[in-house]
C-alpha positions in Angstrom: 123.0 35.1 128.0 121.6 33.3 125.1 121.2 35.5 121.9 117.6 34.4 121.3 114.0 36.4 120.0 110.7 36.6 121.4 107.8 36.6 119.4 103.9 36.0 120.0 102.3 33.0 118.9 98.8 31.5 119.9 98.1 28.1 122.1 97.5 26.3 118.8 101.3 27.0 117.0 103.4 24.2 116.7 106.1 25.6 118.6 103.8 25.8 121.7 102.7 22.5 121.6 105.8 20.9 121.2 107.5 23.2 124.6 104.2 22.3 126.4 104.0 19.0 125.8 107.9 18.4 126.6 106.9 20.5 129.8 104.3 18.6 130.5 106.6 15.2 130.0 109.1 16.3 132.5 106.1 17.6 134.9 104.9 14.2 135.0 108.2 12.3 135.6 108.7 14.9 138.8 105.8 14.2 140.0 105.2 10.5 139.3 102.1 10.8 137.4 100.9 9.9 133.8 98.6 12.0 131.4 99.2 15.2 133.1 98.8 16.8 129.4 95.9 19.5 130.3 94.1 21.1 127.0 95.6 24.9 126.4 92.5 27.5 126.7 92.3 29.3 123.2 92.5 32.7 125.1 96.1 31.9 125.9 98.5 34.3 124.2 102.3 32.6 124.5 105.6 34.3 123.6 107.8 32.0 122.5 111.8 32.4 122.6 114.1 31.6 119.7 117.3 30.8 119.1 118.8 29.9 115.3 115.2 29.2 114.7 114.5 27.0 117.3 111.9 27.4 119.9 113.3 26.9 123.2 110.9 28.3 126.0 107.8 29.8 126.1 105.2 31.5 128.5 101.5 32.4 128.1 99.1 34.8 129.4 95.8 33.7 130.0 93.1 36.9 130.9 91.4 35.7 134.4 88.4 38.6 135.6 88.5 42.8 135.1 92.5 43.6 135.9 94.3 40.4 136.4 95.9 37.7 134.3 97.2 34.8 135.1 101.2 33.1 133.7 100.7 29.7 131.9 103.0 27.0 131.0 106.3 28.8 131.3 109.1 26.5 130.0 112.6 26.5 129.3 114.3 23.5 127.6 116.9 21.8 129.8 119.8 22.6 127.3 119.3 26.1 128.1 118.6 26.3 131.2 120.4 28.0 133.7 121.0 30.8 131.4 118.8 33.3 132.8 115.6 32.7 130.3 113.4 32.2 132.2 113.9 35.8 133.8 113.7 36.9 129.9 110.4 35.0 129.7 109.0 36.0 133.2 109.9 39.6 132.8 108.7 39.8 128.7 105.1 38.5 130.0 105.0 41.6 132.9 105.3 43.8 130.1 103.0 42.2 127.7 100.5 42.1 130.9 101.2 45.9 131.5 100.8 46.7 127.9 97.3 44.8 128.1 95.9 47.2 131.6 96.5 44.3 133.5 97.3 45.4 137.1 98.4 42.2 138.8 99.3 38.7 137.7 99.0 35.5 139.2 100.2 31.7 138.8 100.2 28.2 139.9 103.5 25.8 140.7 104.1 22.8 142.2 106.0 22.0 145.5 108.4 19.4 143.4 109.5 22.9 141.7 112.2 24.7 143.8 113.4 26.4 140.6 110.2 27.6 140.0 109.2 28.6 143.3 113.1 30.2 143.3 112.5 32.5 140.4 109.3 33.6 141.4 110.1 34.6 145.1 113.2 36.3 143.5 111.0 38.4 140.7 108.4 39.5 143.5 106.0 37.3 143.4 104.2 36.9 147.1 102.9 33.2 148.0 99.0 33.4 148.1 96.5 31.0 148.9 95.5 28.3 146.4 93.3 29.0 144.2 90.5 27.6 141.3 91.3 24.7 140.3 94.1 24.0 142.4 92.6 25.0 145.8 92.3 21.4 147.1 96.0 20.5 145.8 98.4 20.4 148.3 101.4 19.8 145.8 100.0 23.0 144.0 101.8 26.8 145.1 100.3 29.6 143.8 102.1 33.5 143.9 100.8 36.9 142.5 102.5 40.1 142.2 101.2 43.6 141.8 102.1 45.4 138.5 101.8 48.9 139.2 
């Protein structure tokens, strides 16, 4: 494993932007499209992982309704991939969500993301039916799991 930190960091810190953006790139080249960059809600709080000082992954937490919150934008970078980060990342974001009252979490990937859809099978997440905005995508998978 990677010797890296975590710390918290908003949707507007550089660091973010940059991970989201390169996500965002490589999300676009799987899936053939152009100008997939979406606008981060302000409400968004990220953790960002460091190592030497360099951010390379991140995941936000965006509050949906009463007791759940939903994972945004989780991200590795390719050179560190593989490394078991995105676990870290995955697992820090639980906590932060437990920490916050939040009983359940959901999220959305795509089909073009077996990795993805790897993890969060692995981590407990259950496959659930599409929802807001993404309800009418049929390259769109969304999962929840229960934190209690």
């Amino acid at each position: 494993m990677v010797d890296a930190d975590l710390e918290t960091a908003g949707s507007t810190d550089p660091a973010v932007l940059a991970l989201v953006t390169a996500q965002q790139d490589e999300l676009a080249e799987r899936y053939g499209e152009e100008d997939t960059l979406v606008e981060l809600n302000q409400d968004i709080e990220f953790l960002v992982l460091r190592t030497a000082g360099e951010a390379i992954g991140c995941v936000g937490l965006q509050p949906v309704s009463g007791l759940v919150g939903e994972v945004k934008r989780m991200y590795v970078v390719p050179a560190h991939r593989g490394r078991g980060l995105s676990r870290r990342l995955l697992s820090a974001i639980e906590e932060r969500a437990r920490a916050l009252g939040l009983t359940s979490l959901r999220l959305e990937t795509g089909v073009k993301q077996p990795e993805a859809i790897a993890l969060y099978s692995r981590s407990g997440y259950r496959e659930i039916p599409r929802y807001v905005p993404y309800e009418e995508n049929a390259l769109s998978v969304c999962f929840a799991k229960d934190l209690g």
